[in-house]
C-alpha positions as CSV (number, residue, x, y, z in Angstrom):
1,X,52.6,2.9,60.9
2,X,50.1,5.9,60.3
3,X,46.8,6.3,60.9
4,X,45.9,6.0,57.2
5,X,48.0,2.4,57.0
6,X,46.0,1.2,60.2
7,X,43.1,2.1,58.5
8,X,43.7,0.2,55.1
9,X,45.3,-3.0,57.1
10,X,42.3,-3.1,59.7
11,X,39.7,-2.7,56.4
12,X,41.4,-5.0,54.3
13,X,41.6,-7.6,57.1
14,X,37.8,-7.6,57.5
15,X,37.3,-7.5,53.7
16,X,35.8,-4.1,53.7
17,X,36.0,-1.9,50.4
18,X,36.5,1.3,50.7
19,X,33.2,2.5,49.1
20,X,31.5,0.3,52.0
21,X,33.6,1.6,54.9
22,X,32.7,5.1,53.3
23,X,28.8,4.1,53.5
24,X,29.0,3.0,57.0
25,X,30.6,6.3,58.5
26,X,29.0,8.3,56.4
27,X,31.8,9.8,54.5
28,X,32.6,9.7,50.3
29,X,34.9,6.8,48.9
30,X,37.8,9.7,48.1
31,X,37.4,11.0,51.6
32,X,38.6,7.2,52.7
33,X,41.4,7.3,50.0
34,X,42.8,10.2,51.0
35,X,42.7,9.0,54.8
36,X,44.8,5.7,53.9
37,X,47.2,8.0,51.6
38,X,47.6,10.2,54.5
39,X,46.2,13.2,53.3
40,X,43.9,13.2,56.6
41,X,45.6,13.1,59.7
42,X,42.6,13.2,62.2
43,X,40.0,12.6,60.2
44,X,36.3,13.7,62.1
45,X,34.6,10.4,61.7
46,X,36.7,8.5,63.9
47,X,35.0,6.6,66.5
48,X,32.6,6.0,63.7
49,X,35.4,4.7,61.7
50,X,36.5,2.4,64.6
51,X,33.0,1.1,65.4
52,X,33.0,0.0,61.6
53,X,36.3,-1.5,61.6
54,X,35.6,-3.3,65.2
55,X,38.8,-2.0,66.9
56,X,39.3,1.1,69.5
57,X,40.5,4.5,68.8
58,X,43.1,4.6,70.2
59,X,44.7,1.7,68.2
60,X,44.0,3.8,65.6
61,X,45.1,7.0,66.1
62,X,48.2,5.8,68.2
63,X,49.1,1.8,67.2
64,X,48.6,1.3,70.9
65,X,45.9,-0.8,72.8
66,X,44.1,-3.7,71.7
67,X,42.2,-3.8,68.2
């Protein structure tokens, strides 16, 4: 699973568009698209990213570690 799938799974588990998750890190709408279409493999905003999706990191950068 990539980073981008985490992402998606982990957003759509908490019921989190993608135009909210966007306002909570501070990045556009598109910019979360392209990160769950794998266009963005380390995206910049990613402990931000984690704090909004309530899991660690490292679960989403590697698939490892609790979430």
């Amino acid at each position: 699973m990539t980073i981008g799938e985490r992402v998606k799974n982990k957003r759509i588990e908490l019921n989190i568009s993608q135009a909210s998750l966007a306002e909570l890190v501070g990045m556009k709408q598109q910019s979360i698209s392209d990160l769950e279409a794998g266009h963005i493999e380390k995206p910049r905003n990613i402990v931000e990213i984690a704090k909004a999706l309530n899991c660690s990191v490292e679960w989403l950068y590697y698939g490892t570690a609790e979430h």
